[in-house]
C-alpha positions in Angstrom: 98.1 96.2 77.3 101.5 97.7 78.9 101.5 97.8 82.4 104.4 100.3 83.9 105.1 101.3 87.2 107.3 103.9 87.7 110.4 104.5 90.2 111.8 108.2 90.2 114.2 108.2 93.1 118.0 108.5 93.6 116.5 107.1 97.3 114.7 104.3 96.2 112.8 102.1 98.4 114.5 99.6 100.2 112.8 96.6 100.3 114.0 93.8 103.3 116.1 91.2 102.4 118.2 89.3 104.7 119.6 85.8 105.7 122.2 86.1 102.1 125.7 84.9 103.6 128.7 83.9 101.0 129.4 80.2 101.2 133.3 81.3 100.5 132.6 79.3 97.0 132.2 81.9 93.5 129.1 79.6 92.2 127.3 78.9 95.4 125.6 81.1 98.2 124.0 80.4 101.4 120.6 81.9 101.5 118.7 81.9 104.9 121.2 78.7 105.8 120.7 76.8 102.8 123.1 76.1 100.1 122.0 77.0 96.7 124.3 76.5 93.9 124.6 79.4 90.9 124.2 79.6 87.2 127.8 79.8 85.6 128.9 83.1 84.2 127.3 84.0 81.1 129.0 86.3 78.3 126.9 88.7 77.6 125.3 88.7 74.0 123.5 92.0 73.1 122.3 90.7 69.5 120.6 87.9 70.8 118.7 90.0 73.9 117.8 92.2 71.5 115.9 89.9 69.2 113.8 88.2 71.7 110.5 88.4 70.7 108.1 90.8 71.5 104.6 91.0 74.2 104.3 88.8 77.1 103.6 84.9 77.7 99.7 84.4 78.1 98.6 84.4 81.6 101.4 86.6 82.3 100.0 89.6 84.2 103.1 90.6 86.0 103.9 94.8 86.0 106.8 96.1 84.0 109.4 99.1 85.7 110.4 101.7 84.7 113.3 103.3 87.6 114.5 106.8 86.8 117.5 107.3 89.0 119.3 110.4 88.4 122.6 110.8 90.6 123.2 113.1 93.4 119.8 114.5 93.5 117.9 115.9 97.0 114.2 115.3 97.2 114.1 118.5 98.6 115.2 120.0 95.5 112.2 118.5 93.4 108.9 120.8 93.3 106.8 117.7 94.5 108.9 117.9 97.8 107.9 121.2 98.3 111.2 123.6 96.6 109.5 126.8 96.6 110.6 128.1 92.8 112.3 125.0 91.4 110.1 123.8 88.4 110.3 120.0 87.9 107.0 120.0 86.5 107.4 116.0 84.7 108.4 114.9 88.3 105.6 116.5 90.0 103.5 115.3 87.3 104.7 111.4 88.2 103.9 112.3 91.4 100.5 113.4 91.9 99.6 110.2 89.7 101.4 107.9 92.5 102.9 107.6 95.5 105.2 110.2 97.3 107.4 108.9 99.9 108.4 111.3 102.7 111.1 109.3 104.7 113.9 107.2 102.4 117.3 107.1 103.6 120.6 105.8 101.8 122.7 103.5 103.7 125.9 105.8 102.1 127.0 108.9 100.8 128.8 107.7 98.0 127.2 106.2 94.6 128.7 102.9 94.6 128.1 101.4 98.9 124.7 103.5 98.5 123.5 101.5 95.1 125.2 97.8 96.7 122.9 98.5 99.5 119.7 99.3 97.4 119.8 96.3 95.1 121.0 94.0 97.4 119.1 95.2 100.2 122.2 94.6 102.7 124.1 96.9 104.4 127.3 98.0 102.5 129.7 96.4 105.1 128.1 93.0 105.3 130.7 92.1 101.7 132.5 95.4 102.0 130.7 97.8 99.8 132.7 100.9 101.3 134.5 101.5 98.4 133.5 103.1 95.1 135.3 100.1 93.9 133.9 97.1 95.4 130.5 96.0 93.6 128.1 93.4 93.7 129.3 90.1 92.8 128.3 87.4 91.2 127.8 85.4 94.2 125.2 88.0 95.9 121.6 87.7 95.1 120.0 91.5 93.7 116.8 92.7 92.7 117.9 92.9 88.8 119.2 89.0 88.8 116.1 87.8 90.4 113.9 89.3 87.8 116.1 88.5 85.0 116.0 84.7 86.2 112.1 85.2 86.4 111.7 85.7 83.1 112.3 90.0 83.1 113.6 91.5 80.5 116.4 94.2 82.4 117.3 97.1 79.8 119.8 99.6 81.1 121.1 102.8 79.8 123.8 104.8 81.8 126.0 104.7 84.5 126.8 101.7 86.6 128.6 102.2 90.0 126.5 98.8 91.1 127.1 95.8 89.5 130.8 93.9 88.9 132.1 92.5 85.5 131.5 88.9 86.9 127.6 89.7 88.2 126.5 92.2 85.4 125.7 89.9 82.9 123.6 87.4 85.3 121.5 90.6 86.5 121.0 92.8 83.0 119.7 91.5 79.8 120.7 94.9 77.6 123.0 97.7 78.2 124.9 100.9 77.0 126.5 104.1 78.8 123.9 106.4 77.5 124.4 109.1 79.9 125.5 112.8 80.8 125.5 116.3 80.0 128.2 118.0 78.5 129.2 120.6 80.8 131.6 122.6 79.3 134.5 123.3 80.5 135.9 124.7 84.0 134.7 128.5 84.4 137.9 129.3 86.5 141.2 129.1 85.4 143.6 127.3 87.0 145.1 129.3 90.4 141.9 131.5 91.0 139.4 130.7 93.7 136.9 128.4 92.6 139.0 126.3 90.0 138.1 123.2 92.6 134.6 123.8 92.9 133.5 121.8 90.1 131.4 124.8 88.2 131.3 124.6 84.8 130.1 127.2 81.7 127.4 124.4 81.0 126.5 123.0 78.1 126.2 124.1 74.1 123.2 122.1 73.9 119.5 122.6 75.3 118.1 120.1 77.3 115.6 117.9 74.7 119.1 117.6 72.7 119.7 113.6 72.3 123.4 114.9 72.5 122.1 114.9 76.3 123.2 111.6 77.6 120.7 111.9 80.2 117.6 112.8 78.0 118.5 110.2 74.8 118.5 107.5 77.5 115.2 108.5 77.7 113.9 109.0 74.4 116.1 105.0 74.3 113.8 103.8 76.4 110.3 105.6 74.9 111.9 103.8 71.6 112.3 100.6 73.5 108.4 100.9 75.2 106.9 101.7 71.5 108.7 98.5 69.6 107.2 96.1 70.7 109.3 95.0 73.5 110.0 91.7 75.3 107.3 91.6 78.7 107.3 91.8 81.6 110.5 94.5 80.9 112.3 96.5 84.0 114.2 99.7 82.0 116.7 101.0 84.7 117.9 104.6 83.7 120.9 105.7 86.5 121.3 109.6 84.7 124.1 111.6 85.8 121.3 114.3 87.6 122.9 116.3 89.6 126.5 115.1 89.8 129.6 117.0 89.7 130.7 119.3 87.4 127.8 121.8 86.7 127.1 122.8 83.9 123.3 122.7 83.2 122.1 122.7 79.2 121.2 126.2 78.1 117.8 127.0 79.0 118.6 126.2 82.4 121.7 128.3 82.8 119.7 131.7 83.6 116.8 130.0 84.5 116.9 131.2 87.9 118.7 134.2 89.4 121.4 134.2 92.5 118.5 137.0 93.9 115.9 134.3 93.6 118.1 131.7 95.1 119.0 133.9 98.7 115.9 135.5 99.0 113.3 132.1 98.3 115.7 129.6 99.5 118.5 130.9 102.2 121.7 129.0 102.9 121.9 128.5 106.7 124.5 130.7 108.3 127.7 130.0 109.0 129.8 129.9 112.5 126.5 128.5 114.4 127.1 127.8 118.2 127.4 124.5 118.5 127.5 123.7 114.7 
């Protein structure tokens, strides 16, 4: 039997870790004071990950993941939060068969210190994860490495604004860039107002299209779930959600109307006192 439990977040929960402090050597970290030397760097070999053999060891009742972590995405703008027209009716769905957490906070506002912080569990400036440049390296323990060392199987389709080139193969067993949603392209032209504002004409597709980065990584990872797969498994799908520029698939462009959006869900005014 496949045992799942699901993660929909882009503010997953942070669980505690501290006492990780870099020993100043690549293949050695100091962990709660203790030296602990690393495994060296692996090349990645996607043939041979793939063709690990299927089910779990006997005995081996550990859960498998499944973290759906689309970009740039509010809680409050999911139904299950409480949006009053927004219809998000798989999330809800997840929902009301879990656990709905009211209070989760990113560390960042950015995708790349925000995502450092959530798998490492540190804050962003304890190694200098200010930058949308500055990842996770191969020297830091994360979530993904320890399960992979544990025996996890770590699939991954999309984006990554987490891991370096030196600690991506230690922490992932299987990846590809399966992600987005073609936008279409910029609905102002250049020099009128609005040319900067990232809207798009959205996309040629509708949404169940696999030319849907977003939704093929999905029907990947259903694919993945229904082979077969190497247990206990962690499938990590980072989506591009919400992100800049917008441009939805088709159903979704006239979906809702700019009378149902200021009348059901009004934008704070502006020129406040004291705002």
């Amino acid at each position: 039997m496949m045992m799942l439990g699901y993660l929909v977040c882009s503010l997953p929960v942070l669980l505690a870790v501290s006492g990780f402090a870099n020993s100043g050597h690549a293949n050695r970290v100091s962990i709660g004071g203790i030296e602990h030397d690393l495994p060296p760097l692996r090349q990645h070999d996607a043939k041979a990950s793939t063709q690990r053999s299927g089910g779990r060891a006997q005995g081996d009742d550990r859960p498998n993941f499944v973290i759906f972590f689309p970009d740039e995405t509010r809680a409050e703008s999911i139904g299950a939060y409480g949006h009053p027209f927004v219809r998000t009716p798989h999330l809800d769905s997840l929902a009301k068969q879990g656990t709905l957490f009211k209070e989760a906070h990113v560390l960042h506002t950015q995708c790349a210190p925000s995502r450092c912080a959530i798998i490492t569990g540190r804050y962003m400036h304890v190694l200098g994860h200010r930058t949308q440049d500055h990842l996770v390296r191969d020297y830091e323990p994360n979530y993904f490495r320890l399960l992979k060392d544990s025996g996890y199987h770590v699939l991954w389709h999309g984006k990554n604004d987490m891991f370096s080139q030196t600690a991506f193969n230690l922490s992932v067993s299987d990846w590809d860039s399966t992600i987005g949603v073609p936008s279409g392209k910029n609905a102002f032209n250049f020099g009128e107002p609005g040319y900067y504002s990232f809207k798009s004409t959205g996309a040629d597709e509708p949404g169940n299209s696999t030319k849907i980065g977003d939704y093929n990584a999905v029907v990947k990872a259903l694919q993945f779930m229904n082979s077969n797969p190497p247990e206990p498994f962690l499938i990590f799908l980072p989506g591009i959600g919400s992100h800049p520029p917008y441009g939805a698939p088709i159903e979704y462009q006239n979906m809702y109307t700019a009378a149902q959006v200021h009348s059901q869900a009004p934008l704070r005014p502006p020129y406040q006192p004291n705002k």
